[in-house]
Each structure stands twice: as C-alpha cells, then as structure tokens.
C-alpha positions in Angstrom: -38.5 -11.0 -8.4 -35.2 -11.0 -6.9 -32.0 -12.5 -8.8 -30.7 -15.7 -7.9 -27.2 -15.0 -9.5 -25.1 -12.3 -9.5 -22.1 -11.8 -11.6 -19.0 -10.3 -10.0 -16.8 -8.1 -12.4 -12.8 -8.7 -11.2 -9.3 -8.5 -12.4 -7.5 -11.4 -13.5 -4.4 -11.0 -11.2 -4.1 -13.6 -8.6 -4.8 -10.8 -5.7 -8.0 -9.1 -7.4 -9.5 -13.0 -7.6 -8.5 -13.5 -4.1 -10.2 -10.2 -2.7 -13.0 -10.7 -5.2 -13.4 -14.3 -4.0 -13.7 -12.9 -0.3 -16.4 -11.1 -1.7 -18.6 -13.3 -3.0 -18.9 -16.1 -0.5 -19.2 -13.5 2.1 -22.1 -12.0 0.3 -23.1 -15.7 0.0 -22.7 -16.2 3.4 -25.3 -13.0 4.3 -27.9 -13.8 2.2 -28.4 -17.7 1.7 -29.8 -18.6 -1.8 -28.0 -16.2 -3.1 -24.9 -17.0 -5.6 -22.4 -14.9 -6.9 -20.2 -15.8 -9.9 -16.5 -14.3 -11.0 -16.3 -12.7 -14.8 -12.5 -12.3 -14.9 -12.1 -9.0 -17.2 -8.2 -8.0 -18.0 -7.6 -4.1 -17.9 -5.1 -2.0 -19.8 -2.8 -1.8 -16.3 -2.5 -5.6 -16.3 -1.4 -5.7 -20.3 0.9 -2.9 -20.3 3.5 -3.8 -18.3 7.1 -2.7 -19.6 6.7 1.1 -18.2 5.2 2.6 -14.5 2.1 3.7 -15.0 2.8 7.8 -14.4 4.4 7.3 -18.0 0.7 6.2 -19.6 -1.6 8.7 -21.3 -4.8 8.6 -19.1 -5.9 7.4 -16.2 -8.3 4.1 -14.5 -5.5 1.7 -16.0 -7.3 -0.9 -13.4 -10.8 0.2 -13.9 -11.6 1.2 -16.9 -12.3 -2.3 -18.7 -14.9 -3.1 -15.9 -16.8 0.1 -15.6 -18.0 -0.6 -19.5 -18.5 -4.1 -18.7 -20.9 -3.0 -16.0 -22.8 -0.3 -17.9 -23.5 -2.6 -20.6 -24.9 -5.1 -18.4 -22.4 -7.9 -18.8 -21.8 -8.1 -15.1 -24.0 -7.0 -12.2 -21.4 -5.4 -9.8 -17.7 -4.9 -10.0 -15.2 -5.2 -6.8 -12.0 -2.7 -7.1 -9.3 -1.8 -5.0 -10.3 1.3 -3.5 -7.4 3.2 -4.1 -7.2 2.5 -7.7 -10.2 4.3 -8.5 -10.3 8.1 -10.0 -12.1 10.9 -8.0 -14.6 11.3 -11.0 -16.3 8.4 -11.2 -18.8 7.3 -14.0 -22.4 9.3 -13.2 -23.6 6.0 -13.8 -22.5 3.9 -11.8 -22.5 4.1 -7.6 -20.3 3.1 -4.9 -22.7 0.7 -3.4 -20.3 -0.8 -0.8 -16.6 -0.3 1.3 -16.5 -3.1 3.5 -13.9 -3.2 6.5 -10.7 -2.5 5.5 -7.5 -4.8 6.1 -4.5 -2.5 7.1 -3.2 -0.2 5.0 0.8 -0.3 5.6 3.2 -1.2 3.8 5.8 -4.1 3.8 9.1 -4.7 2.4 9.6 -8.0 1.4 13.3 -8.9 1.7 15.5 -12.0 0.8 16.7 -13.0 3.7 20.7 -12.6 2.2 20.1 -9.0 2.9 21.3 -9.0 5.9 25.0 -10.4 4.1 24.7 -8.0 2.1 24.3 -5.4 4.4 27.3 -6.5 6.6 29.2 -6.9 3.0 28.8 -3.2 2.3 26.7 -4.1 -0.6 23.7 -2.0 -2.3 20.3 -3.3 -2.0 18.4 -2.7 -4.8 14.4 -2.9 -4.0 11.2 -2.8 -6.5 8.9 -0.4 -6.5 7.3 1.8 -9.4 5.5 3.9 -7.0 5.9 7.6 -6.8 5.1 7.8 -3.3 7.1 4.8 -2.4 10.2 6.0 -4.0 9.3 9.5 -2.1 9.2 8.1 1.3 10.6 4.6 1.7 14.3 5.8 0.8 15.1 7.8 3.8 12.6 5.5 6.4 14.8 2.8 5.4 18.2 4.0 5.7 17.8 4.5 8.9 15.6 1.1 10.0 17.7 -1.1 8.6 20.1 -3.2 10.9 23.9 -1.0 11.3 26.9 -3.2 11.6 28.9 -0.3 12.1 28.5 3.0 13.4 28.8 5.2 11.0 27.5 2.8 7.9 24.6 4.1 5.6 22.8 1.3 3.8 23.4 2.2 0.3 19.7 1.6 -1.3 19.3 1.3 -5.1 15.3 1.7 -6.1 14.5 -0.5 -9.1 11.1 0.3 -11.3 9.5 -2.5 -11.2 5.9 -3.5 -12.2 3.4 -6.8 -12.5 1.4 -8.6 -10.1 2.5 -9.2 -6.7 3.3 -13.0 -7.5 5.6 -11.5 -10.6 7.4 -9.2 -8.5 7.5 -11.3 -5.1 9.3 -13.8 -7.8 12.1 -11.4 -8.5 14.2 -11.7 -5.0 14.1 -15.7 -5.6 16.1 -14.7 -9.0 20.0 -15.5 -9.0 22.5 -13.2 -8.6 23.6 -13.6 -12.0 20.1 -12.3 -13.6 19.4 -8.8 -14.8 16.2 -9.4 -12.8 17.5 -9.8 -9.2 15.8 -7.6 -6.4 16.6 -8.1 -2.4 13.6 -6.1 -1.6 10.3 -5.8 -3.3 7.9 -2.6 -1.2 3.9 -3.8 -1.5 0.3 -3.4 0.2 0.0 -5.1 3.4 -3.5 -6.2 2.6 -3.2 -7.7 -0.1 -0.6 -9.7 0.6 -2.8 -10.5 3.8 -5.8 -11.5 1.4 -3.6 -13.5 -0.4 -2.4 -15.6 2.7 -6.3 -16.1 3.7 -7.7 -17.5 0.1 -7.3 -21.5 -0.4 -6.2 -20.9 -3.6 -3.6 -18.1 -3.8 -1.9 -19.2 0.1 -0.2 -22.3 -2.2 1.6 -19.7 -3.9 2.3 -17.0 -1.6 3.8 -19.6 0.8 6.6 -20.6 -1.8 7.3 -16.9 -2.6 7.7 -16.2 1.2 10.0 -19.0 1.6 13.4 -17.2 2.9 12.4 -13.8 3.1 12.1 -11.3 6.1 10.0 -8.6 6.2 9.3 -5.1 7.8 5.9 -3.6 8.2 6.3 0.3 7.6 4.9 2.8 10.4 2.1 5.1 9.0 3.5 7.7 10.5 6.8 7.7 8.6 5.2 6.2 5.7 1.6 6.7 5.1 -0.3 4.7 2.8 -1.7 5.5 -0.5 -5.2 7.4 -0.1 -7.7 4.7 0.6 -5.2 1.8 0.8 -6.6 -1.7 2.1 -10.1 -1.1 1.3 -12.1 -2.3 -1.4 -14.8 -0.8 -3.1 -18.0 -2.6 -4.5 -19.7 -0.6 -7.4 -23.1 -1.4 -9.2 -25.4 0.7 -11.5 -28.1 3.6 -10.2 -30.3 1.8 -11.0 -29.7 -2.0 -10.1 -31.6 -1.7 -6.7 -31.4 -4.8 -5.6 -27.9 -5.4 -6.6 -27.4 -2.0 -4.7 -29.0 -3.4 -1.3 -27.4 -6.8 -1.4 -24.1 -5.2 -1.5 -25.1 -2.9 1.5 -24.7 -6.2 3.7 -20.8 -5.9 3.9 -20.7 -2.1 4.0 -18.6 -0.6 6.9 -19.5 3.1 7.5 -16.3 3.7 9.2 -13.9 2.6 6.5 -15.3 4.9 4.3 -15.5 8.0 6.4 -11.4 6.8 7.0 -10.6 6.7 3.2 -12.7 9.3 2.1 -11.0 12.0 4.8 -7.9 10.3 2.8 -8.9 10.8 -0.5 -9.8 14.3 0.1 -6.3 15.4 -0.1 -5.6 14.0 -3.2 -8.3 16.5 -4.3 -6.5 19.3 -2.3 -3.3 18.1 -4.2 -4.4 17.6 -7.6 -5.8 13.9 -7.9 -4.1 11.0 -9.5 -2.6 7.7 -8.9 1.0 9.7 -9.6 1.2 11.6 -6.3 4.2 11.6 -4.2 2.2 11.7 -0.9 0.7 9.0 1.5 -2.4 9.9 3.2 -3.8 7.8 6.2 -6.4 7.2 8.9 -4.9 6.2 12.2 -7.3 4.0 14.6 -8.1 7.0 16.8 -9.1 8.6 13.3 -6.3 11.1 13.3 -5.4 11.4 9.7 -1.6 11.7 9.1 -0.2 13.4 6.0 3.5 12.7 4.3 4.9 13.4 0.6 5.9 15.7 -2.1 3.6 18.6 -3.8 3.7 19.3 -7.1 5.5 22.1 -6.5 8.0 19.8 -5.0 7.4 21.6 -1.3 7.6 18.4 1.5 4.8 18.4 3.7 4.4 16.7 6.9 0.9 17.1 8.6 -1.4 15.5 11.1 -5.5 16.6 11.2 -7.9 15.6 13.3 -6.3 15.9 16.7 -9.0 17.0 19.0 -6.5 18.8 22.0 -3.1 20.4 21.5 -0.5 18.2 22.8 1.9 21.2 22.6 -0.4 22.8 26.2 1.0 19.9 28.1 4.3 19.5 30.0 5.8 16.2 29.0 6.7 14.3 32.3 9.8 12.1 31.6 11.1 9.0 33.7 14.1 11.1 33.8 12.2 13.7 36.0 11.3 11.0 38.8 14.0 8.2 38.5 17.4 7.1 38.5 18.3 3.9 36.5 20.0 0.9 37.1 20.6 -2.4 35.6 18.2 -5.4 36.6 20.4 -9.0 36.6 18.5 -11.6 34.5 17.7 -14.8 36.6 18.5 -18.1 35.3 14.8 -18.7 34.4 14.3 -14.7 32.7 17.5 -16.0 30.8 16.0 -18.7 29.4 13.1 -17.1 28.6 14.6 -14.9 26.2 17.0 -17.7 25.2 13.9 -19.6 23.9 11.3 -16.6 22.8 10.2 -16.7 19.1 8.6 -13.2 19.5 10.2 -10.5 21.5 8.7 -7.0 22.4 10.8 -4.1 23.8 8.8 -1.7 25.5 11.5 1.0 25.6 14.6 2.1 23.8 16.0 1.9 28.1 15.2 -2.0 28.3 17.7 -2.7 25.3 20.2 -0.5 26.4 19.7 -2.1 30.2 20.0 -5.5 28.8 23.3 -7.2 29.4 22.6 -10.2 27.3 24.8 -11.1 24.5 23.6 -9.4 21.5 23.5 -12.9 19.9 20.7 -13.8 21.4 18.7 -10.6 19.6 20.4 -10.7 16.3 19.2 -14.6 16.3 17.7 -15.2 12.7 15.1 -17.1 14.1 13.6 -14.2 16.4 11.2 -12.1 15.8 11.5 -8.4 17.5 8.4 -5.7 17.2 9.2 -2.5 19.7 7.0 0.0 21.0 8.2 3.4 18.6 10.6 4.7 16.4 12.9 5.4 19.1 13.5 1.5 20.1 13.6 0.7 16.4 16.5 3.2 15.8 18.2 1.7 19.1 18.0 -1.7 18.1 19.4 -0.6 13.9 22.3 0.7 15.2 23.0 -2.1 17.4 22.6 -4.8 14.2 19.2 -5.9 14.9 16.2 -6.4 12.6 12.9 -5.1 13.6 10.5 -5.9 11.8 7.4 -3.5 12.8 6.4 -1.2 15.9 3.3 -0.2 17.9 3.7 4.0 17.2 3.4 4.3 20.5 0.1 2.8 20.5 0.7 0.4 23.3 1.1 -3.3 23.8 -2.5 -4.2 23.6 -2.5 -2.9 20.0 0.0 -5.7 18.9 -3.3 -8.1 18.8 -4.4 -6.5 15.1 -1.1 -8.0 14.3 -1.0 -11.1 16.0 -4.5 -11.9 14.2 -2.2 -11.5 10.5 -2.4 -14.9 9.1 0.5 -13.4 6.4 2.9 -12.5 10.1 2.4 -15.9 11.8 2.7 -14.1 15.0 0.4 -16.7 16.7 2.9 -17.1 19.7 2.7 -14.6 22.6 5.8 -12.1 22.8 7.9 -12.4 25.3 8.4 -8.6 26.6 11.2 -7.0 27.6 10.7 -4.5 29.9 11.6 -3.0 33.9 10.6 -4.4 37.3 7.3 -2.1 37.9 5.9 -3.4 34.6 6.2 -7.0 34.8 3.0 -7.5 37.1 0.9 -5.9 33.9 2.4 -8.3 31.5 1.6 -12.4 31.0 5.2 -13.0 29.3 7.7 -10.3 30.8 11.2 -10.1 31.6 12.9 -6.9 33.5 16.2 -5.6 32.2 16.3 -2.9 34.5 14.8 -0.7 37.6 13.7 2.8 38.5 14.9 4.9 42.1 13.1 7.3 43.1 15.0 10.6 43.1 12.4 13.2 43.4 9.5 15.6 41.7 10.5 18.5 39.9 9.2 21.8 40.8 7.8 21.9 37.0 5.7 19.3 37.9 4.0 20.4 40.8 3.2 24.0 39.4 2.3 22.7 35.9 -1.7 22.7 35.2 -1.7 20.7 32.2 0.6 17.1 32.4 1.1 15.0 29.6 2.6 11.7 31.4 5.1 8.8 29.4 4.1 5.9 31.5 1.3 4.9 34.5 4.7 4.2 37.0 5.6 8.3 36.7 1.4 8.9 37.1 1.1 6.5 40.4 4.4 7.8 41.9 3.2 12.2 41.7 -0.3 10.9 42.6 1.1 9.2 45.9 3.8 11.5 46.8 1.7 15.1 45.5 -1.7 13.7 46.4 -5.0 13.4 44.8 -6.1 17.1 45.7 -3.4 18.8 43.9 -3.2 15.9 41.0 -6.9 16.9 40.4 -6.8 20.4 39.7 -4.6 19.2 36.6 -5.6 18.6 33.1 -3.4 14.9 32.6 -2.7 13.0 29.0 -0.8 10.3 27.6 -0.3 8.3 25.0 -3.0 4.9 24.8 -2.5 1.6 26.5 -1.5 1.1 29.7 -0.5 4.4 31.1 -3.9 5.3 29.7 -5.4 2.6 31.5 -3.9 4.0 34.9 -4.8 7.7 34.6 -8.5 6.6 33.6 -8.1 4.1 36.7 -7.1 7.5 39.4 -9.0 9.9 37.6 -12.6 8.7 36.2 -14.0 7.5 39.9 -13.3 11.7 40.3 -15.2 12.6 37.2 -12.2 13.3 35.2 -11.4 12.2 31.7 -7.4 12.3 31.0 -6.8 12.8 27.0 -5.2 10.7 25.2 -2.7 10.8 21.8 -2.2 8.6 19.8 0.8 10.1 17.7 4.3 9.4 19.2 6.4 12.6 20.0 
C-alpha cells in the first residue's frame, strides 16, 4: 500500500526551507492525496560558522547530517542543493530526482552608497568565502563597475564572510562605524530567486533588499559553481515508491547540464574548495573559468558543434558609415520616462547625444546586449546591472520572468533606425550609409554575420546565387532570425553561436 505521508529531510536555513517548501507542495500538487511534511535537521556547515569552509577537516558540511537521517529511516527523502553534494555519494542512497534548475549566476548585492563611495575614491569591501568567487569576481568587477574618471580602478577589498544569506544580506545594512560593514555581499542567483517566490521568506528578503543595487554576473566571465541552481532530491535504493513519486519533478536536461559540469570537478580533483566555475549555457555549450591546483588559469569552452574560427566575421564597419540620429521630442521623452533601458550596441551609447543624466538616473534600470556595451557604459559612470552575452533581445524574457529583478516593465531599447521596426519599445540614436562590400566578402565561402541589416544588405546587392554557395552564421536572436528567414526556403541551415567574440 502506498504511503500517505512523506517526510522531507531539509536544512534549517531560511533558503533550504524555502527550496524544500517548493518541493513539497509541488510534489503535492502532482499527486493529490499525497502529503509531504518538513523535518528540519541542522548540519555541521550551518553550526560552524567563525571560519570558510576550505579550512574544515572533511567534506559534506551541508549533507552529511541528512544522509544518516535517511539511512536510518527517520525521513523518507532528503532535498539538497545540488552543488553541495560530494562526487561519492552514499552506495545507499540514490539521486532520485533534479528538477528544473533556476539560473545559475551570480549576483552582487550592493548598498546602494556604493556608488558614493565609488566617486569618493573609497574601497569597497564585498563578502564572499568562496574560493572561486574570490578567483574570478575580483578582476570582472574592476572593470564593470561605473568609472567616474578615466583612469580610476575601483579599489576592491574581499571580506571572508560566512552564514545564511539573510546573515550575510544583513551585513551591508550595518553602519559605518561597525567592524561588520560590507557594501557588497557575492551570492547564488537562485536562491535568492527561491527566496523572493516563498510566502514566507519574501517578508524578509524584501527588507534586506531595501536600498541595494545589484549586478547579475555573465557566465562567461564568471561561471557558476558546478551544478549551481539545481537541486537534488535523494531517497534510499530501496524506497521504490518514494523513488517514483519523486520522478514527477525530474528534468532530464538539468541533469545532463550539471552533470557535464560536475565532470570537471572530477577532471580537477573534486571538492567544494576549487577555484573554478563550470557552466551550462542554454545552447548547452559548457564554458569553463578558474584556477588549477597547480595554480595554471584556464579558460575553456566545450561543446561547440562548428569552429567559429572557419568563418569571416562581417562587421557593420565593412558595409556602413555612421552618423548620429536626432531624438525627436517624443523618443526624448521616452527615454526621459523609461524604468528599464536596453542598449543593443556599444555604437547606440556612443551615438546618443542625451545628457548622461538621464542614464546615470538612480531610478533606471540599464541591461545591454554584451560585455562590450557594459565596458562602454563603466567607463562613462553608468551602472549596468546584467547583459544578454550576446544572446539576443528575446533572451531578456528569462529575466523579465525573475520575481527577485522586478523587471515586469518592458525595456525601452536603444538602438539605430533599421532596427526599430523589429522592436515594440525602440528609440534610434543613430543610422547606417551604405558605403560598399568588401572584396573579402564576396570571395569568402564561410560568413559569420554581426547583425540581420549587414545579411539583407550583401544578399540584395550580391544576390541570392552567390550568397548561397556560402556557409553563413551568427550569433542567436534576431540576426538569426533573418538568415534562417533567406536561407531555409533554399534548404540551408545558417549556424548559429552562442558565445560572444
């Protein structure tokens, strides 16, 4: 006879609750008459607090605790975060369940007097006890954070710091006068995000958020810890129905993501300690970042089906001349009165004659398309607080959907003239002339093109028999959209990368 009840092994830290919580009404929810009960068990890495955890003997400081409580049959099935768990796993016990993970970035928390303190000259010190934080944030930061003059280097002082994410949100709401005072705290996206969706914990993560900005770390600079923003569901051998009732929330692609990610941390020696970040990008491209033991850097990407490197990168530059676009009254007041701005190029802020004012607005919140923007926009002063990796507008909707970002309201994007048809909230900051196509171009069999204007324009001025005896790519969104639009009706399948350049 099937149980009635099942009891749900968890932490007793606000987040592992939350995600546990998720858990168990959404099991509920899957199998009516079902109910699923919290046992709150407290692990060793919740009591020992007062040193980071690559300076305690052992290892499964957040699992340990719960895997007995299981094998003795005190709780049916435990919920963990997935990157928490060792490689060698209890012969016992199975991974019954991974279900759909929540991003995996990072964030940086900030008060928002960092931007004071920035202008001031002034070091801000950020919390983090992670080795792989420590490795990688530093030198991302340095150079996304706003520049009030041209040569300035944000001077960045890393504080160990360790506790629950309440505990160590708490500690850039501390006064300048206490020892404890942080103007940055570095944690997990997700849980943060799991923390804004639960009834409960939302009451207090809304008071922690209260005058804080934030910056959502690019995977590609800073990849997540192996397996980051996933959960994992564990039950005994031999608790069968336990072990198919947890198969209801089981995502097959999450764990072929995080397993490709925790494979490295076999190839570099397993641990929680690691200096390297290890992650999945949506078109399953796995991007590697951090230290070795032997204190070598690497910086890898797998999984990319084609070699970018065969095609000739097509640049507006090649085609076009540039010149400024006037704002209208209306456009003006558009980006006047936009919460949410989007800059589709590094060339659309530097074509944009509006008072920087209007940008550097507290109020405003500005996402670009890549790295490239983002450094354009730093050194101008602004705060950006995320980017696209060249992934393409459409991709700002897993974003939008954040309850933690409140990014509800559309963006407003700025952009140039041929775009703005494509786009439900755009303004133009500047237009393209047609100069002419470069002899590289037209003798080139494999074209890798950085926007659909620079595709329509060789395929109306070369024409469609000599544009289809060429292999074409680009990066996704629109401009994929356009070459897929010319080229499939012919049979032809354009590749597409995900990685910016």
């Amino acid at each position: 006879m099937e149980k009635s009840v099942y009891r749900l092994g968890t932490r007793k830290s606000l987040l592992a609750v939350a995600q546990s919580s998720w858990v168990a009404r959404e099991l509920e929810r899957l199998n009516p008459g079902i109910q699923v009960e919290l046992v709150g068990i407290e692990t060793r890495g919740d009591v020992v607090l007062d040193k980071p955890l690559s300076q305690i003997e052992g290892k499964e400081f957040f699992t340990a605790e719960l895997d007995h409580a299981l094998l003795r049959g005190e709780i049916d099935f435990s919920v963990h975060s997935m990157k928490d768990l060792s490689l060698e796993r209890p012969e016992a016990l199975k991974l019954a369940a991974v279900p759909k993970r929540e991003l995996p970035h990072d964030i940086v928390i900030f008060h928002e007097s960092v931007v004071s303190r920035l202008k001031n000259k002034l070091p801000i010190r950020i919390g983090t006890s992670s080795p792989r934080r420590l490795t990688l944030v530093p030198s991302f930061l340095e150079t996304a954070l706003p520049r009030f003059e041209a040569d300035q280097v944000p001077s960045l002082q890393f504080v160990e710091i360790r506790g629950n994410v309440n505990t160590r949100l708490s500690r850039v709401h501390e006064s300048e006068e206490s020892g404890k005072k942080l103007d940055a705290v570095v944690l997990a996206f997700a849980g943060l995000e799991r923390l804004a969706r639960d009834k409960t914990a939302s009451v207090e993560l809304e008071r922690l958020l209260q005058n804080t900005r934030r910056m959502i770390l690019p995977l590609k600079q800073c990849p997540s810890a192996p397996a980051q923003g996933a959960l994992a569901l564990e039950a005994r051998h031999d608790s069968h129905d336990t072990l198919a009732l947890l198969q209801r929330i089981h995502d097959p692609e999450t764990l072929g993501d995080v397993s490709s990610e925790r494979k490295i941390l076999e190839e570099w020696g397993g641990g929680c300690h690691q200096k390297l970040g290890a992650s999945v990008l949506p078109d399953h491209t796995l991007v590697i970042r951090g230290l070795k033991p032997s204190g070598e850097m690497i910086v890898e990407t797998r999984g990319q089906k084609k070699n970018k490197e065969h095609y000739f990168k097509v640049e507006a530059s090649d085609f076009f001349d540039f010149e400024h676009s006037e704002l209208s009254h209306s456009a003006r007041a558009k980006l006047e009165s936009a919460e949410n701005l989007f800059i589709a190029h590094p060339r659309a802020f530097r074509f944009l004659k509006s008072p920087l004012s209007l940008l550097a607005d507290s109020t405003k919140r500005i996402w670009v398309s890549g790295m490239k923007s983002w450094l354009a926009l730093a050194h101008a002063g602004m705060w950006v607080e995320g980017c696209l990796e060249g992934a393409g507008f459409k991709s700002i909707k897993q974003f939008q959907e954040k309850k933690l970002l409140r990014l509800e309201l559309p963006f407003l994007v700025i952009t140039h003239d041929e775009a703005e048809p494509h786009m439900d909230q755009a303004i133009s900051s500047y237009r393209h002339r047609f100069r002419d196509i470069p002899e590289a171009v037209k003798t080139a069999p494999s074209l890798f093109w950085s926007s659909g204007l620079l595709f329509r324009t060789a395929w109306s001025k070369l024409g469609a028999d000599l544009m289809l005896k060429k292999k074409h790519a680009s990066g996704p969104g629109r401009t994929a959209d356009v070459l897929n639009e010319f080229l499939k009706p012919h049979g032809v399948t354009p590749d597409v990368f995900t990685l910016e350049s």
